[in-house]
C-alpha positions in Angstrom: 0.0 0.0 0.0 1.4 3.8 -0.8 2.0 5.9 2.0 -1.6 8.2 1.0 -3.6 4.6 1.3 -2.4 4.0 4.8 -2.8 7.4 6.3 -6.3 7.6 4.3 -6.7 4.2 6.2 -5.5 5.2 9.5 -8.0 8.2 9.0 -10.6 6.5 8.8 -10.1 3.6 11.8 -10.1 6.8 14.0 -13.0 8.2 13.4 -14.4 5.2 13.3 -13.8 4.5 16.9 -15.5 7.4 17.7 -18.7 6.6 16.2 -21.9 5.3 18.1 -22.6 1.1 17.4 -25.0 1.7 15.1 -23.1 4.4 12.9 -20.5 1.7 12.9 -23.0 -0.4 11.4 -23.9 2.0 8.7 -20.2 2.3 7.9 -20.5 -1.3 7.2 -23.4 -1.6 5.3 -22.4 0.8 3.1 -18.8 -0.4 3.0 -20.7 -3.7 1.7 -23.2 -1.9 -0.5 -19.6 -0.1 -2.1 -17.8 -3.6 -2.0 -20.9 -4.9 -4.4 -21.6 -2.4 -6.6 -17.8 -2.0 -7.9 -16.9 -5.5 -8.1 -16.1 -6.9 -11.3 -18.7 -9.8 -12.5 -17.7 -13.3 -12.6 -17.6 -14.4 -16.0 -20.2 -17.8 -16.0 -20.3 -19.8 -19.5 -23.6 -20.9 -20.5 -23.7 -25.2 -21.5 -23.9 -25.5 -25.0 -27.1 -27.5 -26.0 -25.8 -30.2 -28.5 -28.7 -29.8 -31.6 -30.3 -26.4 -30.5 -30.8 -25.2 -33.7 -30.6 -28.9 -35.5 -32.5 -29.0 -39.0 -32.2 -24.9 -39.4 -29.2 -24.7 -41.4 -28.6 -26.6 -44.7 -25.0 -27.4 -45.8 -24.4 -27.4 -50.0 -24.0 -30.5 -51.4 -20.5 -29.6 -53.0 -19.3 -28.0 -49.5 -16.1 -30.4 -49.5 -15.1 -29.8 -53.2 -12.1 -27.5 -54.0 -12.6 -24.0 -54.5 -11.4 -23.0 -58.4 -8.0 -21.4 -59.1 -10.4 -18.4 -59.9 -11.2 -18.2 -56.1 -8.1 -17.8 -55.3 -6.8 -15.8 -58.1 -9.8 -13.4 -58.0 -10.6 -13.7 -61.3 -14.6 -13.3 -61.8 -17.4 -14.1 -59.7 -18.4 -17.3 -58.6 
């Protein structure tokens, strides 16, 4: 910790000490409430469903073939 984090630290300790029980307790609720709202999101993957979108997608007959040297050269359209 930098020198500015511990005496911002220390800082707050004492007046902590000083509050009433339930002050103290708002400190920590909203210590908590600050703790939630800025801390970074797990990352969850969703399960892939094996054949979710089955039968919505048709593959060409000719998908395996070679592509033309004209593909490749990019000479006209296919």
């Amino acid at each position: 910790m930098t020198p500015q984090v511990l005496d911002t630290t220390s800082e707050v300790i004492t007046k902590l000490q000083t509050l009433p029980p339930e002050q103290k307790q708002q400190v920590l609720d909203f210590v908590e409430f600050l703790t939630q709202k800025y801390a970074q999101p797990e990352k969850t993957r969703k399960k892939r469903v094996l054949g979710l979108n089955r039968g919505k997608y048709r593959m060409s007959d000719d998908f395996n073939k070679p592509l033309p040297d004209e593909f490749w050269l990019g000479e006209g359209v296919i």
